[in-house]
C-alpha positions in Angstrom: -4.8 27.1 -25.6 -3.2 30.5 -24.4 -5.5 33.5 -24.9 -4.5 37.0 -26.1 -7.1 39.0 -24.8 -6.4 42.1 -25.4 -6.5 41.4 -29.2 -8.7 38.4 -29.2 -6.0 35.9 -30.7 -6.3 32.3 -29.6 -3.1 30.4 -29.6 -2.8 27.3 -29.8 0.1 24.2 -29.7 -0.3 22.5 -32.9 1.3 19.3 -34.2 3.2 19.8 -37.5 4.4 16.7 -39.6 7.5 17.1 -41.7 10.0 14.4 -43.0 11.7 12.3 -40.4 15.3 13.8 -39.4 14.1 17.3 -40.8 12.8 18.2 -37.5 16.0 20.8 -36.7 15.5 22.2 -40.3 11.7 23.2 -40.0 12.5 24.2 -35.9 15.5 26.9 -37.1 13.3 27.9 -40.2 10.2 28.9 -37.8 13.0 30.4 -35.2 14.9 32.5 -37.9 11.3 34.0 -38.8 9.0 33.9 -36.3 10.2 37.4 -34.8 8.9 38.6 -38.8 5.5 36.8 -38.2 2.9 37.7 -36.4 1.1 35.3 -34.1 3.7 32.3 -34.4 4.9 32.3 -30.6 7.0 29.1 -30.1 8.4 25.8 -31.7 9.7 22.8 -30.0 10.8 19.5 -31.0 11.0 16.2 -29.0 15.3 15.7 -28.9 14.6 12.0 -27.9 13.1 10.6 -31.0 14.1 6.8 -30.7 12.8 5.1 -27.2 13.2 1.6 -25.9 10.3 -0.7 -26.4 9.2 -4.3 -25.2 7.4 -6.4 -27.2 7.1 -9.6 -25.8 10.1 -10.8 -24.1 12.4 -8.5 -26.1 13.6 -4.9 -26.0 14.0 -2.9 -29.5 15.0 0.6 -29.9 12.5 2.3 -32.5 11.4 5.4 -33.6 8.5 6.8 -32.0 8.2 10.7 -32.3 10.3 11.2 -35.8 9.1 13.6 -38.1 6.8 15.7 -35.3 7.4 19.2 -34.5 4.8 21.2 -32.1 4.3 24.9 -32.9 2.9 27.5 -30.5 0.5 29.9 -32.7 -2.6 30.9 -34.5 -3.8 28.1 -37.2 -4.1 30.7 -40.2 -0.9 32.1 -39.0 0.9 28.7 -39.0 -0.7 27.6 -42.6 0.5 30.2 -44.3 3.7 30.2 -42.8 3.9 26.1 -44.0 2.7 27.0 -47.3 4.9 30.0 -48.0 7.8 28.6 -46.5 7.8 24.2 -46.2 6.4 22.1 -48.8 6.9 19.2 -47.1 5.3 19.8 -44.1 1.9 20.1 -42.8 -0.7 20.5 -40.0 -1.7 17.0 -38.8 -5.5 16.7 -38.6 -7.9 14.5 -36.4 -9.2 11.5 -38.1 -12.9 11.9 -38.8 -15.1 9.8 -37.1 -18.1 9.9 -39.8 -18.5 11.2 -43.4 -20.3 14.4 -41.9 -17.7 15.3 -39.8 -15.3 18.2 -39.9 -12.1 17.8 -40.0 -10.3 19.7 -36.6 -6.6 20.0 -36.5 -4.8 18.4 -34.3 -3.9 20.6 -31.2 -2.4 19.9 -27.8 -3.8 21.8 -24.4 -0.8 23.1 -22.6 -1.1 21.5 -19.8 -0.6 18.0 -21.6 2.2 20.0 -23.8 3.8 20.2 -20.6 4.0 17.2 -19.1 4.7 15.5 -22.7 7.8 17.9 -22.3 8.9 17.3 -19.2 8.8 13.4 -20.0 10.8 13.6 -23.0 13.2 15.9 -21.4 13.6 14.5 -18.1 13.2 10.6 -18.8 12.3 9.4 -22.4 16.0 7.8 -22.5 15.4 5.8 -19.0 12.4 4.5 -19.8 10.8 1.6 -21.9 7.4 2.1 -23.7 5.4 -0.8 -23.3 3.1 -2.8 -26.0 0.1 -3.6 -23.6 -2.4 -1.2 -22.0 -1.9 0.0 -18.6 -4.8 -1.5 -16.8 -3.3 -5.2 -18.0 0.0 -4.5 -15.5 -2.6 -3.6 -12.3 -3.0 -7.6 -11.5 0.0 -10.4 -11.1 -1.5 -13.2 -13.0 1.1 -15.8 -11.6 0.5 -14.9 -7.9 -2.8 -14.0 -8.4 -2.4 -10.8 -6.5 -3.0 -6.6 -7.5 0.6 -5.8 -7.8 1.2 -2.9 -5.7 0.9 1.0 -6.2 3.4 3.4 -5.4 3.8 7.3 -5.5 7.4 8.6 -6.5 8.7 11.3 -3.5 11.5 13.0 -5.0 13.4 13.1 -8.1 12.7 13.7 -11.6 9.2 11.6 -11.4 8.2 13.0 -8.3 4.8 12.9 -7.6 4.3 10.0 -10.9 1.7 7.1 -9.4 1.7 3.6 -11.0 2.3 -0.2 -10.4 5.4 -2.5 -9.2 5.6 -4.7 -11.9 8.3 -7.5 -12.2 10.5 -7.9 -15.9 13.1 -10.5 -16.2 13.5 -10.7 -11.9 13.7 -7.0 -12.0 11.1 -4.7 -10.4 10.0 -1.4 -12.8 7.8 1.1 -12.1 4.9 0.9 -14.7 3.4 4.3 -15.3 1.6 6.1 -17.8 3.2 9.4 -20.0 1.0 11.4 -22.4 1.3 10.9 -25.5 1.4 13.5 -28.5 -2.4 13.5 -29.6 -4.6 14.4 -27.1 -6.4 11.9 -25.0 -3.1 9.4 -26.2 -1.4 7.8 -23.8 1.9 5.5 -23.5 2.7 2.8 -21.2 6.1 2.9 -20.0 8.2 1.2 -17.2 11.3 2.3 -15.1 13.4 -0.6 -14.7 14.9 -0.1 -11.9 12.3 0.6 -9.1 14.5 0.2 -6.1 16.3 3.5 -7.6 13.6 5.4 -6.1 12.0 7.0 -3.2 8.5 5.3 -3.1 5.8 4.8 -0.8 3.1 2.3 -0.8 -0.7 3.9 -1.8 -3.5 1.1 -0.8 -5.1 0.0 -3.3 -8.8 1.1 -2.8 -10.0 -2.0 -5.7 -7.5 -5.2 -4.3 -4.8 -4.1 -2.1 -2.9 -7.1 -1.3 -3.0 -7.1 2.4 -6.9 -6.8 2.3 -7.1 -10.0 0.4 -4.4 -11.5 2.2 -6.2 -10.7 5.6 -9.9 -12.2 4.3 -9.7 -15.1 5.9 -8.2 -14.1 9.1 -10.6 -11.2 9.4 -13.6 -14.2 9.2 -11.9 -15.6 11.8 -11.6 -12.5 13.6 -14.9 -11.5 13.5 -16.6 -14.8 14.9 -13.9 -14.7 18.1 -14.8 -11.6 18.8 -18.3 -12.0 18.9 -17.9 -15.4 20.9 -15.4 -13.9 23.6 -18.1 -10.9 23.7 -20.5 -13.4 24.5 -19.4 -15.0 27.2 -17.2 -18.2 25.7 -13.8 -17.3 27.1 -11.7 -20.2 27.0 -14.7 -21.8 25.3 -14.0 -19.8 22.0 -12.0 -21.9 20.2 -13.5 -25.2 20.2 -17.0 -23.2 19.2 -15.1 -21.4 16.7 -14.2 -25.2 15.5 -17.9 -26.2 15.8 -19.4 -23.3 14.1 -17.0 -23.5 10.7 -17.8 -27.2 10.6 -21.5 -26.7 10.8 -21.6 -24.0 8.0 -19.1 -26.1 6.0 -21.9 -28.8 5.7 -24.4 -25.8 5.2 -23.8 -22.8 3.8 -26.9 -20.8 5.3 -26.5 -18.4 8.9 -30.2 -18.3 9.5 -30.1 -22.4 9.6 -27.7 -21.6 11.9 -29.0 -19.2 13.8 -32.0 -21.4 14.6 -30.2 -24.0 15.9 -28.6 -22.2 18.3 -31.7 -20.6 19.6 -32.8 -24.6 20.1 -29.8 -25.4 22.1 -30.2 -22.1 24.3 -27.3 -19.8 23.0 -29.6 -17.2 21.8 -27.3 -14.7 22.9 -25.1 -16.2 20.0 -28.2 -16.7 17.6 -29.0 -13.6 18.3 -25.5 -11.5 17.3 -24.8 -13.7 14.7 -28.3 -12.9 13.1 -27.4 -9.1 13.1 -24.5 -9.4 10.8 -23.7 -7.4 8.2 -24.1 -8.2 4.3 -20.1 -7.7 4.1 -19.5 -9.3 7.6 -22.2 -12.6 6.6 -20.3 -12.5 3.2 -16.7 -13.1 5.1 -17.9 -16.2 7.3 -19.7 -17.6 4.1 -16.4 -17.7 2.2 -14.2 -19.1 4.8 -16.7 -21.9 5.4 -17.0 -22.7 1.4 -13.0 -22.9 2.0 -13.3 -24.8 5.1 -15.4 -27.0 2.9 -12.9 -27.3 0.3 -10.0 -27.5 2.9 -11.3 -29.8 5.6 -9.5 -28.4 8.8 -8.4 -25.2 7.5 -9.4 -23.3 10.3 -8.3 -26.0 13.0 -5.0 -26.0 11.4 -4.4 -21.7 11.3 -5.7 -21.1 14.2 -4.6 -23.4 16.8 -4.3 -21.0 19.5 -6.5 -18.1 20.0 -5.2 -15.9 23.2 -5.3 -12.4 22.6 -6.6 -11.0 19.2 -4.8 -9.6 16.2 -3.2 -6.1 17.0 -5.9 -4.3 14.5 -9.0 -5.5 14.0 -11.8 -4.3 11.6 -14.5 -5.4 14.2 -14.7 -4.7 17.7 -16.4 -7.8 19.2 -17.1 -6.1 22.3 -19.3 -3.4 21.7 -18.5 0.0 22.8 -20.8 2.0 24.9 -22.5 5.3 22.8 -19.7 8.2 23.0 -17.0 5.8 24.0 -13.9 5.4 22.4 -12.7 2.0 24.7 -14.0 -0.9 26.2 -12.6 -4.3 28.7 -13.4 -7.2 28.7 -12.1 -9.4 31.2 -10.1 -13.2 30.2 -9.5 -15.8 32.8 -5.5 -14.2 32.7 -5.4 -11.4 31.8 -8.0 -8.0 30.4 -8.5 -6.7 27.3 -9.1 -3.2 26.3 -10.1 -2.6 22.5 -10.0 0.9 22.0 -11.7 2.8 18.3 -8.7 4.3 16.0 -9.0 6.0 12.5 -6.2 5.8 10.6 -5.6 7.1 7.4 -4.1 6.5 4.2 -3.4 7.5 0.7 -5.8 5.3 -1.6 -6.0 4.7 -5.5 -8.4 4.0 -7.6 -7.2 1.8 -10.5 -10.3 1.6 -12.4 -10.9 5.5 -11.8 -7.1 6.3 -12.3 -7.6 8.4 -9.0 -6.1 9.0 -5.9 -7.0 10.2 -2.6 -7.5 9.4 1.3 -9.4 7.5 2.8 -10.2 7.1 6.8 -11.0 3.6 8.4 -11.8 2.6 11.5 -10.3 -0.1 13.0 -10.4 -1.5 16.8 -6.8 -1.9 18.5 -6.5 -4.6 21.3 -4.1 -4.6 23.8 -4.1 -6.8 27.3 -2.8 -5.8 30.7 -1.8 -7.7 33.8 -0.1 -6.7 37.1 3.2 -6.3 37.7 4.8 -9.4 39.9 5.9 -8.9 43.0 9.9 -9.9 43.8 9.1 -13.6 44.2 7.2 -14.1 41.6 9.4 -12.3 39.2 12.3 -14.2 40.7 10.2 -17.7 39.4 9.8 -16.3 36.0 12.7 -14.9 35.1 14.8 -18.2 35.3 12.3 -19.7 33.0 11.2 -16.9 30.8 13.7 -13.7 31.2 12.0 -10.7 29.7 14.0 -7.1 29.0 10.6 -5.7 31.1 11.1 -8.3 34.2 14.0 -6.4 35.2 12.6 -3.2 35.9 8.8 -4.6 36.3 8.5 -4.7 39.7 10.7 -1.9 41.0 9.3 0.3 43.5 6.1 -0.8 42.4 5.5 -4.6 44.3 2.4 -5.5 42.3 0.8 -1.9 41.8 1.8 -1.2 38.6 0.7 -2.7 35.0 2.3 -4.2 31.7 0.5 -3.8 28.8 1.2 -6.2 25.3 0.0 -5.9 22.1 0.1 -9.4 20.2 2.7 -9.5 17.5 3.2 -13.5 17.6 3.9 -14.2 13.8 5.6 -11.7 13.2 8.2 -11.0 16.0 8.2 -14.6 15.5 10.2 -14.1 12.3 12.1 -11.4 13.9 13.3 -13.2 16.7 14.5 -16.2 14.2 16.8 -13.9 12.8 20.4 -13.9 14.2 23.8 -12.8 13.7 25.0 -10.5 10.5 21.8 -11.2 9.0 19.9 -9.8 12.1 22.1 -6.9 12.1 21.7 -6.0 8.5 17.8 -6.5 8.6 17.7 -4.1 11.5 20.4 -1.7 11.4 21.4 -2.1 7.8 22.7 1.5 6.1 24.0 1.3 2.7 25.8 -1.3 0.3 28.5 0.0 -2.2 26.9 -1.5 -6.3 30.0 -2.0 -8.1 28.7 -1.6 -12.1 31.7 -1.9 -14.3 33.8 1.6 -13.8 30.5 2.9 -11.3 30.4 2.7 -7.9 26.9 3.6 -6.7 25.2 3.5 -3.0 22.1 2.0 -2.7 19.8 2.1 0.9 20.0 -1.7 2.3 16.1 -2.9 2.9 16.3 -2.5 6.7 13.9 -1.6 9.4 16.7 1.6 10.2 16.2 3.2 6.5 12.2 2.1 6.3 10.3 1.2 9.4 12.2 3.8 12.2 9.9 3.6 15.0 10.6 -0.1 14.9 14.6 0.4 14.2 14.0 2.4 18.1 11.7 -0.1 19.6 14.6 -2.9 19.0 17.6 -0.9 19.5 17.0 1.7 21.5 17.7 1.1 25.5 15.5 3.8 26.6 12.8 2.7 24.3 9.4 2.4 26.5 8.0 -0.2 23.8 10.3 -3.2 24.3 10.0 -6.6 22.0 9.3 -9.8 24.2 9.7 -12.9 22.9 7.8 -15.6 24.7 5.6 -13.3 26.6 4.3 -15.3 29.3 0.1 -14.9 29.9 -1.0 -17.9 32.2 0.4 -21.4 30.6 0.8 -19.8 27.1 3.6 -17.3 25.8 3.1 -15.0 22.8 5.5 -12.7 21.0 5.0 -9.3 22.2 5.5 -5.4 22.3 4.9 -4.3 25.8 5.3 -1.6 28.2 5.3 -1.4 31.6 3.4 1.2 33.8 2.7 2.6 37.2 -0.9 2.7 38.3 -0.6 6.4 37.5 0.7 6.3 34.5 -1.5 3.8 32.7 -3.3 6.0 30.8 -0.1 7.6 29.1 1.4 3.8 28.8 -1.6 2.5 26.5 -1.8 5.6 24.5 2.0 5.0 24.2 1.8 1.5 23.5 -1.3 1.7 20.9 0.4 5.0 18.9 3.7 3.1 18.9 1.9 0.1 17.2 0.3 1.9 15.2 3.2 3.4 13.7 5.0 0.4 13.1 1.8 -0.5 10.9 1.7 2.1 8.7 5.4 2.9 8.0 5.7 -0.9 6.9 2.4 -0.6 4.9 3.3 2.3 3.0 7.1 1.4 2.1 7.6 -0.5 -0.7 10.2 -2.4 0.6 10.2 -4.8 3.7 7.7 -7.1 1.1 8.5 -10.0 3.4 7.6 -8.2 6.6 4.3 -6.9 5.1 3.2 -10.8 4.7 3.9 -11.2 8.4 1.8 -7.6 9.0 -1.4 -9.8 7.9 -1.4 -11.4 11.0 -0.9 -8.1 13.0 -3.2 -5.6 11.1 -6.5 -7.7 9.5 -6.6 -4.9 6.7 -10.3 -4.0 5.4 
């Protein structure tokens, strides 16, 4: 509604019905007169009457906006002008709801006129209306998964939110467009959603990587509370223990009281002051260990150094702290508080927003080796750090590693053109009939850059070490090496690198594959 004040005149965008195809007829009629009329301000017309719709597995092209023309004016200004003038058309009215109602005409607020505009100029003719609600394309029935939610960057849908949906092995964008009545909305889909600049929002309600990362946060929490009470290299057959006893029963305090009997009340005792949400986890993954004999025995069969980021410190932190160590048989580990933040939606609120979380980062250090020592592991374990560990620094400086196992794992299986496309990848030529068109290749150089430097860049601190050696085990690693002086500056360096790498995978909506393998780095709340 636009307001005249000066002479008191509301306007308002009404929706006229005329015959369809005699849209351009009523349009020039209104144009031709309105400078003669008072109070009729503006007339439009939708120019893309006819729009692509799926119904079931098939695409039609029908009519969806024939015979609708929206005029900017007064309402007694606008009836007379239809009754003087056009027979055949007329002011739409809302339905009535009861017998006692009034009937309102049917008008449009601007700011939906607006946006209805700008989607049937900009993008009725790409798109494809769909027959079901929106809320039926927020879950992936077949993989039993919330299919993911993206924010357009740039473009002519810049700043439109909705979910990666996939149609006949294609990905589209499915997002919602109002419709002409108010409080009307249509479903429609992009087809081609690798066309556009995206990036990932987490979905507040059943983001994948959260469910993904259930169990292995259940798993997560009970290590860390066993390594913070004393187990060390204990912690994995009690971890084995413990999920077979709540397996056979499914109750904490039962539990709990028999480890008071057998005098690990220190245990008893943590394990008693779990949360609801944290007693909830471990209940679920033993129900699955129930159902799954072994599960855990099976995942889990080694337990070194904890997941990169963790929802759950283990190792409590001292009031006003912000890090903690605690000490393995080779090697410490400091677990230091981060918030990080990210963009959020609601699906069942249709809302977005941020959200901060904290989670607990873990990160190891050991001593540089002296020459001779180096000299014995590099011909059985060369590392690009080994070269330059132990310069100038015989055993007073540090290397600290962050545990990427899994999923430098993956990397590190890669080889060839198919490792040089994955990292360094630009663009691929799309030949479409007489077209040639460019599109981004899914590589870590065009959407994960801090790790397209970590891996190619000589002078990178961060390095990627594959079969990290940490006593008689290796692990895949990042890691840095620093001078005693320097330490402080190498974990911050290490942590915010790491960090990094998390969330520009996260929020992409590429790099799918490498998000699976980001589960076992970042235990996502």
């Amino acid at each position: 509604m636009l307001s005249d004040k000066l002479n008191n005149v509301d306007y308002r965008w009404f929706l006229v019905r005329t015959k369809p195809g005699h849209e351009p007829e009523l349009c020039a009629r209104i144009e031709r007169e309105k400078d003669k009329l008072r109070n009729i301000l503006e007339v439009y017309y939708p120019t893309h009457t006819k729009v692509y719709v799926r119904l079931g597995d098939n695409e039609q092209r029908l009519p969806l906006f024939d015979g609708y023309v929206f005029v900017l004016a007064t309402q007694s200004a606008l009836v007379e002008f239809l009754r003087d003038n056009c027979s055949d058309a007329y002011i739409r009215y809302n339905r009535k709801r009861t017998e006692e109602e009034k009937a309102t005409p049917c008008t449009i607020p601007e700011s939906q006129m607006r946006a209805f505009r700008d989607y049937n100029e900009n993008y009725a003719d790409k798109v494809i209306v769909l027959e079901r609600p929106y809320s039926d394309y927020a879950f992936n029935a077949k993989e039993g998964e919330a299919n993911e939610i993206v924010r357009v960057v740039d473009g002519p849908l810049a700043g439109q939110e909705g979910y990666i949906c996939r149609f006949h092995r294609k990905k589209g964008l499915v997002f919602r467009v109002q419709g002409m009545v108010p409080g009307s909305w249509l479903t429609v889909t992009y087809p081609n959603a690798s066309d556009l600049h995206v990036v990932r929002l987490h979905n507040a309600e059943g983001d994948r990587l959260s469910i993904g990362t259930e169990k292995g946060r259940a798993v997560d929490l009970l290590v860390g509370i066993l390594q913070a009470c004393g187990y060390g290299e204990r912690t994995q057959p009690m971890l084995y223990e413990l999920m077979e006893r709540l397996a056979v029963d499914l109750s904490l305090t039962n539990l709990c009281r028999e480890l008071d009997k057998k005098g690990a009340k220190t245990l008893g005792s943590r394990l008693a002051r779990l949360t609801t949400k944290e007693a909830e986890l471990l209940i679920n993954l033993a129900r699955y260990e129930h159902d799954t004999p072994g599960y855990v025995k099976e995942n889990w069969q080694k337990i070194l150094l904890r997941s990169f980021l963790t929802p759950t410190s283990g190792t409590e932190l001292e009031e006003g702290k912000n890090e903690v160590e605690l000490q393995h048989k080779n090697f410490t580990e400091i677990i230091r508080r981060v918030d990080i933040t990210e963009e959020v939606y609601y699906p069942s609120r249709q809302e977005d927003g941020q959200i901060t979380t904290t989670y607990y980062a873990h990160i190891a250090s050991l001593p540089t080796l002296s020459r001779g020592e180096r000299a014995v592991t590099e011909q059985s374990n060369p590392s690009p750090l080994m070269g330059r560990a132990g310069e100038g620094l015989e055993g007073q400086g540090f290397i600290f590693f962050a545990n990427w196992d899994d999923f430098l794992r993956e990397y590190f299986l890669t080889a060839g053109k198919a490792n040089e496309k994955l990292v360094s990848g630009g663009v691929q030529t799309i030949r479409n009939e007489a077209i040639n068109t460019e599109k981004l290749i899914e590589s870590f150089r065009n959407y994960a850059p801090t790790l397209y430097k970590v891996l190619t860049d000589a002078d990178s601190a961060v390095k990627a070490v594959q079969d990290f050696k940490v006593g008689k085990d290796t692990l895949n690693v990042f890691a840095i090496r620093s001078s005693v002086q320097e330490k402080d500056a190498a974990k911050d360096k290490l942590i915010q690198t790491c960090v990094r790498i998390c969330k520009e995978i996260n929020t992409t909506n590429h790099l799918a594959v490498w998000r699976r393998y980001l589960r076992t780095v970042w235990l996502h709340n």
